[in-house]
DOZA-494539 format. One line per field, with one value per residue (C-alpha): residue number from 1; residue in one letter; x, y, z. Coordinates in Angstrom, 2 decimals, padded with zeros to 5 digits, m for minus. Example, Ala and Ser with C-alpha at 12.3 -4.5 7.8 and 13.67 -1.06 7.14 Angstrom:
residues 2
k	c(1	2)
r	c(A	S)
xx	c(012.30	013.67)
yy	c(m004.50	m001.06)
zz	c(007.80	007.14)
END
This chain:
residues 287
k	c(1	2	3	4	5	6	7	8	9	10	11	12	13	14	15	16	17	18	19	20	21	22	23	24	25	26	27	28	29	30	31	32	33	34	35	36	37	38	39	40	41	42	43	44	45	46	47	48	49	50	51	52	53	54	55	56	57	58	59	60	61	62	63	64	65	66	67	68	69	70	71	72	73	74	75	76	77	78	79	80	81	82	83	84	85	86	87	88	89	90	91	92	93	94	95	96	97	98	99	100	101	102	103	104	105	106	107	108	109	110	111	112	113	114	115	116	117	118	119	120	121	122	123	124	125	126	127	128	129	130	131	132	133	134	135	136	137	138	139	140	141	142	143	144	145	146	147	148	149	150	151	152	153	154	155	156	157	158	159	160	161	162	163	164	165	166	167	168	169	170	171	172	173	174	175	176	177	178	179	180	181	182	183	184	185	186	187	188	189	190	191	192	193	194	195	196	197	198	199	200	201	202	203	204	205	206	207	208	209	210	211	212	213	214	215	216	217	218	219	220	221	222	223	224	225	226	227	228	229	230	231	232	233	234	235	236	237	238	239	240	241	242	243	244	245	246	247	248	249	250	251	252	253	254	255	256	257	258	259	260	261	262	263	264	265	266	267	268	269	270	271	272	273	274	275	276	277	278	279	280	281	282	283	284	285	286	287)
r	c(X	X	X	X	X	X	X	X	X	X	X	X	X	X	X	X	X	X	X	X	X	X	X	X	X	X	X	X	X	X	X	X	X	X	X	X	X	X	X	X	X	X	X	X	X	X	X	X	X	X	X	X	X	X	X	X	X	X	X	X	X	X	X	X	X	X	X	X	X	X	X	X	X	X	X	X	X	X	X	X	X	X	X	X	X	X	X	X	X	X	X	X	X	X	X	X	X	X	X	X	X	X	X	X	X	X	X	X	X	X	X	X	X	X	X	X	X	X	X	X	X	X	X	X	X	X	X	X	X	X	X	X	X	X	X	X	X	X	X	X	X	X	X	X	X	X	X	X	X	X	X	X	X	X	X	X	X	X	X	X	X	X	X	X	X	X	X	X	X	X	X	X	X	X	X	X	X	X	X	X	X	X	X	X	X	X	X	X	X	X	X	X	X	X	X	X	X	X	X	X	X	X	X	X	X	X	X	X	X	X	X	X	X	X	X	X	X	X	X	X	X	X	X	X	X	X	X	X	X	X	X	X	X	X	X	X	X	X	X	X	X	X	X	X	X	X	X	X	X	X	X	X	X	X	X	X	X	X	X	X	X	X	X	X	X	X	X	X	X	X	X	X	X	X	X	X	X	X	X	X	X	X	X	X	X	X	X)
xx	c(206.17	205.49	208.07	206.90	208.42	211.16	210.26	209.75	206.69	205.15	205.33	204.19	200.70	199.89	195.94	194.72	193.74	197.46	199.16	202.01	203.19	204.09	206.22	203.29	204.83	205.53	205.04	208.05	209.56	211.60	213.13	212.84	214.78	212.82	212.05	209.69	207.22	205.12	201.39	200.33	201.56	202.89	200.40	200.00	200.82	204.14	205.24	204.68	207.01	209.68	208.95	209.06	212.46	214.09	212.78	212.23	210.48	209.21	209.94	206.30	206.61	210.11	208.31	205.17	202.96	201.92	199.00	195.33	192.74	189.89	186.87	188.93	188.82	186.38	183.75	183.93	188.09	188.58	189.53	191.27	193.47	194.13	197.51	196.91	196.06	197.55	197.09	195.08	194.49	192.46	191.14	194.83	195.21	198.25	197.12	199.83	200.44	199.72	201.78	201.51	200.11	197.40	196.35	194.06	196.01	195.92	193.00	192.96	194.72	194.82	192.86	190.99	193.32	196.20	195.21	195.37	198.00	200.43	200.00	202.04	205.65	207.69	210.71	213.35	210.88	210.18	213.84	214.63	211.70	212.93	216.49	215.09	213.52	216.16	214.12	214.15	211.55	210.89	211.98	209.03	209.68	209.37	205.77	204.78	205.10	204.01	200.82	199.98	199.30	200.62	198.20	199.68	198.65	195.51	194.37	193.88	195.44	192.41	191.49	190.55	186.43	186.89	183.99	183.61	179.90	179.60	182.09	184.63	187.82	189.60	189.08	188.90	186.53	182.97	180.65	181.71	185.26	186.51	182.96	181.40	182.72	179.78	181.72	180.37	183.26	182.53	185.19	185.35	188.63	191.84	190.70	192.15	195.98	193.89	190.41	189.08	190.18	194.30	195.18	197.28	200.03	198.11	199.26	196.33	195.49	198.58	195.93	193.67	193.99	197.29	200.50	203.21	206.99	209.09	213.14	213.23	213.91	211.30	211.93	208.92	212.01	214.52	213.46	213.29	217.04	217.75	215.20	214.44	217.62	217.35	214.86	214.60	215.82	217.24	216.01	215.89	216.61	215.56	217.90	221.32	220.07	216.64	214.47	211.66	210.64	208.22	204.98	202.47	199.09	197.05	194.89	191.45	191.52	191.84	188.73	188.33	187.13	190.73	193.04	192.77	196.02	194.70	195.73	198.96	200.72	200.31	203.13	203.27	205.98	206.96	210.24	211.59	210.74	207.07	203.66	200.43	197.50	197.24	200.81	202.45	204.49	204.92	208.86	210.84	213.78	215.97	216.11)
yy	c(143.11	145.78	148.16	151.72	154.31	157.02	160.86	163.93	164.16	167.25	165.57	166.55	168.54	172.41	171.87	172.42	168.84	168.11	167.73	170.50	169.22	165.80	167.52	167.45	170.36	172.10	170.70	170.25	168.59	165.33	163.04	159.24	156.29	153.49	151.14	147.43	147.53	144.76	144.83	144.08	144.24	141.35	138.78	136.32	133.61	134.88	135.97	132.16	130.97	133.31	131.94	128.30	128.96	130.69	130.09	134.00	135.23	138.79	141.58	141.18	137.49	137.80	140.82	138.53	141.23	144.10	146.75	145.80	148.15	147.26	146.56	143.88	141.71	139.48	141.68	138.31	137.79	141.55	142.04	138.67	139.66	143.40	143.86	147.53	150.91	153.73	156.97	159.77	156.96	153.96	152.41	150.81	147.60	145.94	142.10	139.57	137.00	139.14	138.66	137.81	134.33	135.21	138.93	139.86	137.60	134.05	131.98	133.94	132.46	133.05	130.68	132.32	135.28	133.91	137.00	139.79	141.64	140.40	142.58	142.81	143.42	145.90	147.09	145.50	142.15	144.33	144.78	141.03	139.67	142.05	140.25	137.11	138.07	139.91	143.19	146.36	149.03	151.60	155.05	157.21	159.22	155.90	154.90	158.44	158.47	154.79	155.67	158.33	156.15	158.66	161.51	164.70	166.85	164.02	163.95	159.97	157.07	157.78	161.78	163.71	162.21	160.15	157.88	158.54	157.58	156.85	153.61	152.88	152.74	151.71	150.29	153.19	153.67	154.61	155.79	157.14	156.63	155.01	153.38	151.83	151.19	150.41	148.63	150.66	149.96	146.08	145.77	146.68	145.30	144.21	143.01	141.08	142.60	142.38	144.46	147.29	148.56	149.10	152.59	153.54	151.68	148.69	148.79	147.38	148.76	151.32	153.56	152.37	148.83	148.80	151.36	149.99	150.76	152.29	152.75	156.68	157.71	160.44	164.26	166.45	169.18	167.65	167.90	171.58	172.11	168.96	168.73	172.61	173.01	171.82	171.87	168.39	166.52	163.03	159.93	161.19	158.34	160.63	161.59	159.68	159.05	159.29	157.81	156.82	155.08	156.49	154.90	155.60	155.27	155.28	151.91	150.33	152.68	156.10	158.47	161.96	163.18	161.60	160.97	161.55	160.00	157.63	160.83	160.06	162.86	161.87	160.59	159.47	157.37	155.03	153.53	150.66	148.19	148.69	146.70	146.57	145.59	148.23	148.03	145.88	146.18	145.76	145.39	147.42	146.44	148.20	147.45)
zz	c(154.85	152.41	150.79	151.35	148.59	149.93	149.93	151.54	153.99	156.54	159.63	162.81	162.86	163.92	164.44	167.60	168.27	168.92	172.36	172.36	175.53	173.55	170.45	168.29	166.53	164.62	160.89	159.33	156.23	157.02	154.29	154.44	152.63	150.87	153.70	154.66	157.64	158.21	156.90	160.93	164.27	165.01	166.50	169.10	166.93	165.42	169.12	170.37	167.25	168.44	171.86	171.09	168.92	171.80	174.96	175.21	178.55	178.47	181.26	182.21	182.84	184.52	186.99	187.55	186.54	183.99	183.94	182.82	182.09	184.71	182.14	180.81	183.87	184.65	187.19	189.64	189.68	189.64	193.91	193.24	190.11	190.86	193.44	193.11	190.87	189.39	191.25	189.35	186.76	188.66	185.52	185.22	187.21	188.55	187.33	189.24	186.17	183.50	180.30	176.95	177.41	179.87	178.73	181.49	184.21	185.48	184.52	181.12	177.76	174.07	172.31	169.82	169.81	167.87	165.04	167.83	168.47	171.16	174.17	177.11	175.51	176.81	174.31	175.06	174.63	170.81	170.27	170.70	168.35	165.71	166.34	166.14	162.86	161.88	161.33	163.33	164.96	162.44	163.69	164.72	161.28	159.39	161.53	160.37	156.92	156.44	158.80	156.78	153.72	151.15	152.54	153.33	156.72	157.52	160.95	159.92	157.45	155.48	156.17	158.13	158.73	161.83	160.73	157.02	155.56	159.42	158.63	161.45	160.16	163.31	167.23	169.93	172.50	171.65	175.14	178.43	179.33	181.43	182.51	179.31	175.59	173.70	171.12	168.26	166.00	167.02	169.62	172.93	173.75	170.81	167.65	164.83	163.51	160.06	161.11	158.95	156.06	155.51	154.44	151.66	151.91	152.72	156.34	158.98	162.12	162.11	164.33	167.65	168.34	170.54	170.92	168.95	170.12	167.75	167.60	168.95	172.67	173.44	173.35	172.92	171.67	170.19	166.58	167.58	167.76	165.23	162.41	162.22	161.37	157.54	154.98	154.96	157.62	155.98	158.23	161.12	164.23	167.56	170.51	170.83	174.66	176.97	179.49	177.55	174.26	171.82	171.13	168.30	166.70	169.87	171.12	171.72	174.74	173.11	173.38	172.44	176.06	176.82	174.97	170.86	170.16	167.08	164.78	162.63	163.92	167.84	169.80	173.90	174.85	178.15	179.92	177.77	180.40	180.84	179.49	179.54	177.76	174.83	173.46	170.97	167.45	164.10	162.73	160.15	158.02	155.21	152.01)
END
């Protein structure tokens, strides 16, 4: 883990690449203690420790099944593997087996992958790692400010250059989505918790790569009736109560014909039992 300094920060962006509809806005001025987040998300590896100490089974493995974006299955096993499909949003599979262990469904493993990111975790299977490890989920206020590296108002850890000196600085989809990533950043699927370059901090991957769960119920609003109400909102934690968890810094998925969400300031969110293939974690703890 790495200690990342207290201070005030703008959070929350006003440019017109933000999604209003998710809370985006507006920029305001939050305060935020001196705090540890881990360098990575946590990986494959560390999961199966956790696993091995205390016979943990996920929600995807207890369900028998968790969503799979389609170019990730094998074009043979695909009417095999796939139970079913998201409506309006086909490119998400319903994989029978898949889990943490076998990523893209039965017949697939991790060997070689013990450095990615450990997919397939819903957060409630988050919340009980960071018990095991006696950590936390940083608050979405926390993943914010540590994201943004010590930059103020970047769309990106770095700035605001998507691909600066035409360098990628982190694993999104290049191409035509949903049909074809060309892999122009090197990946066309996860990649290493330790790929590219960290940002200011010396945090890896905090953008593209896979979602990562943090502590906060989502509200696109709240913060409107809560944070505005001070010049500098100390720490804030989120709503007391909610159906949905927030999730940040976008995945290997995210595309700018789609869905942009790799900025610092995005924010989308999902029910605190659900997994898939592009969302994972990195832990939190005081100091």
């Amino acid at each position: 883990m790495l200690p990342i300094p207290g201070g005030r920060f703008n959070m929350g962006t006003d440019s017109n690449e933000g999604f209003k509809d998710d809370g985006e806005g507006p920029v305001r001025e939050v305060e935020i203690a001196p705090f540890l987040i881990d360098i990575c998300a946590v990986s494959n590896l560390q999961f199966q420790f956790f696993v091995n100490d205390t016979g943990y089974k996920t929600e995807a493995e207890i369900f028998g099944w968790s969503f799979v974006f389609f170019n990730q299955l094998p074009t043979k096993k695909r009417e095999n593997l796939v139970a079913d499909t998201v409506s309006g949003l086909q490119w998400w599979a319903k994989v029978n087996g898949a889990c943490w262990r076998h990523p893209e469904g039965l017949g697939s493993h991790l060997k070689k992958r013990g450095d990615f990111p450990v997919l397939h975790v819903s957060w409630h299977d988050a919340m009980a790692y960071c018990a095991w490890a006696q950590k936390r989920l940083p608050t979405e206020a926390e993943w914010e400010y540590a994201a943004r590296g010590g930059l103020d108002q970047k769309s990106y850890p770095w700035g605001d250059d998507l691909t600066p000196f035409d360098k990628h600085r982190c694993n999104i989809w290049q191409g035509r989505f949903p049909e074809q990533d060309t892999g122009a950043d090197g990946f066309t699927g996860p990649c290493p918790v330790r790929s590219f370059k960290p940002n200011g901090y010396g945090l890896y991957c905090i953008t593209g790569n896979a979602w990562e769960w943090c502590h906060d119920w989502f509200d696109p609003t709240w913060h409107l009736t809560h944070e505005a109400t001070t010049d500098a909102f100390d720490n804030p934690t989120g709503p007391e109560s909610g159906e949905r968890k927030s999730i940040r810094g976008g995945s290997y998925l995210c595309h700018e014909s789609y869905c942009n969400r790799y900025r610092v300031a995005a924010r989308t969110s999902n029910t605190p039992d659900s997994s898939s293939g592009n969302i994972s974690f990195r832990c939190a703890s005081d100091l």
